[in-house]
N, C-alpha and C positions, 0 to 999 in steps of 0.2 A: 477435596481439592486434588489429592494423589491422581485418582479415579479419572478429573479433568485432564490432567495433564498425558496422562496415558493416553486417552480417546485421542487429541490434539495430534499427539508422538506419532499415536497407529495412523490416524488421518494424513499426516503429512509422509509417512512412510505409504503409503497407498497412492498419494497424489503421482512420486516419482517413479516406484514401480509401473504406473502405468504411463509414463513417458512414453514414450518410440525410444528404443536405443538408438545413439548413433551409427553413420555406418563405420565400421573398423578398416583401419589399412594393414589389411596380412601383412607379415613380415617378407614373405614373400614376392608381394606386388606394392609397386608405388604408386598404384589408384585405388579407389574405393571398390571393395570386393563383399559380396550378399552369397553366403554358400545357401546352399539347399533349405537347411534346417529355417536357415532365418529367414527365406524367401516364403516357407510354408510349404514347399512342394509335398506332394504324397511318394511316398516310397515307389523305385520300379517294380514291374511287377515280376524283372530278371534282370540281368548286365550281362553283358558280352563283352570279354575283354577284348581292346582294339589287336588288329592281328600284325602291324605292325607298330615298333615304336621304339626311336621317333619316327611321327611321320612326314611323309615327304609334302602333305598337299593341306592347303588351308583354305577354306572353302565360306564365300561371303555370302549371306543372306540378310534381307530385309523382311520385315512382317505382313507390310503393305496395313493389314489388320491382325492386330490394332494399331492405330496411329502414335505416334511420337507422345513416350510418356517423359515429364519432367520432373517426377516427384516419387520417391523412391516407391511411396506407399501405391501407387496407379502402377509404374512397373511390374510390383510384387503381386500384384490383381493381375494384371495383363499375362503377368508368367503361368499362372493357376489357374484361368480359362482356359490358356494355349494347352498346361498340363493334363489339364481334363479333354479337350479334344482330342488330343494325339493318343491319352489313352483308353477314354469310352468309345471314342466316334469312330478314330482308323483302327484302332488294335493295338498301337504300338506298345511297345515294355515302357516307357517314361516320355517326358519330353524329349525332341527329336533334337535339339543343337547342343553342342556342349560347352556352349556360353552363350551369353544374349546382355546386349550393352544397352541399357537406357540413354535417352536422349540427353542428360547433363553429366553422362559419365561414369556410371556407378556399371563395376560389371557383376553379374552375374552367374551364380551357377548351375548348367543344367548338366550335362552326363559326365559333363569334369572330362581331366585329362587322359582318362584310359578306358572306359566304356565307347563301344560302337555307337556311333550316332543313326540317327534314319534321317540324314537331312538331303543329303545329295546319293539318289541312288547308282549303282557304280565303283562310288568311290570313300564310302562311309565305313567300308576296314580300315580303312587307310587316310585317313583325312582327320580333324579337328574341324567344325561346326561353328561357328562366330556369326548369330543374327544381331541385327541394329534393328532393335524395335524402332518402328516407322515405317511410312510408306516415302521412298526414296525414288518416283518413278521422276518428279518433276520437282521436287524438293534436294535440294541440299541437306546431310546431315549435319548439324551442329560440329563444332572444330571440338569440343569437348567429347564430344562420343567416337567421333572417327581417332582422337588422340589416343583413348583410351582402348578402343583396335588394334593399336598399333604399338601400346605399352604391352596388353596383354600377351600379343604373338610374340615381343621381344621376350618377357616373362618366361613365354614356353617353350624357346628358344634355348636361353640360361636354363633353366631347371629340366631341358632334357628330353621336353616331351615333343616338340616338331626339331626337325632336322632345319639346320644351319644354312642350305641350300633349300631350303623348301621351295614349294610354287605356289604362288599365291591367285585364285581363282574364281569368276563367280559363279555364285549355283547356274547363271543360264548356259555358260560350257559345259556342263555336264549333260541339264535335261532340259527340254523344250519349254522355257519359262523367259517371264521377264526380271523373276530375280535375280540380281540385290534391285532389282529398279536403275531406271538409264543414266540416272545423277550419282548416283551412287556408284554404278559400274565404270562411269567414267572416271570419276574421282578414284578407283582403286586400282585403273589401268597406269595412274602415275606412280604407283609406289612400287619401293623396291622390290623386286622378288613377282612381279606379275606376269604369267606366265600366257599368252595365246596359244604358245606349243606346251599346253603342259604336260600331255600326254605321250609324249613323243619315244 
């Protein structure tokens, strides 16, 4: 009977371990935040510490591909595809943005706030990287992901890592592209802090 009761214990201890953990709210951030570890990413294959910091420029992109994920666990897939192209396919040291926000709000971590990103070239010493998985060419992004854009810059704001003046900008000011997508770029020409001089 002992014997029974063990196997049952171990069973039902097995059932929950293999749960999904929730996602956590750093203390830090008052959205739901996925670092590295828990997304699955592979280690970079180097980091480059960013050359300024804070910095002055925060830089908007969309994925177009893959499309708008709503569910943490297709995010965390979508993140580790993206991871492995940027670094089998172009060469790059890690994933290129250094955050990327799913589509109902969960942010994520990619070079974090002090490694060089490769997302906008130009200006990626000096910049912070923020994609909205999705393609935003003709779509609106959900009020839940764009919030959480705009928790997170405040976040980096407070904690030191983008400057208080920053300028806020899309990847197609930088280089010959249609990213964030034109729903998207219009949507971030209303916020505070968006710069058409930002280079100035």
């Amino acid at each position: 009977m002992a014997g029974r009761h063990l196997f049952i214990t171990m069973s039902l201890i097995s059932i929950v371990t293999a749960l999904p953990s929730p996602i956590k709210l750093v203390s830090d951030y008052s959205f739901p935040f996925v670092s590295r570890e828990e997304w699955g990413a592979r280690p970079p294959t180097m980091t480059s510490p960013l050359k300024v910091s804070p910095v002055p420029i925060v830089v908007i992109h969309h994925s177009y591909i893959p499309k708008i994920c709503l569910v943490r666990a297709d995010c965390e897939r979508d993140l580790r595809n993206m991871q492995r192209v940027h670094q089998v396919t172009n060469g790059w040291e890690d994933i290129g943005y250094s955050f990327a926000v799913g589509g109902e709000g969960t942010v994520f971590e990619g070079r974090g706030w002090s490694s060089i990103g490769a997302h906008a070239f130009g200006v990626n010493t000096r910049s912070i990287g923020i994609l909205l998985i999705g393609d935003f060419i003709s779509n609106q992004p959900p009020q839940a992901q764009l919030q959480s854009v705009k928790d997170l810059i405040e976040a980096g704001v407070r904690l030191g890592h983008i400057r208080s003046d920053y300028k806020l900008i899309g990847h197609r000011q930088v280089t010959p592209t249609e990213c964030p997508g034109q729903r998207l770029f219009d949507e971030i020409s209303k916020w505070d802090h968006f710069s058409l001089n930002w280079d100035d």
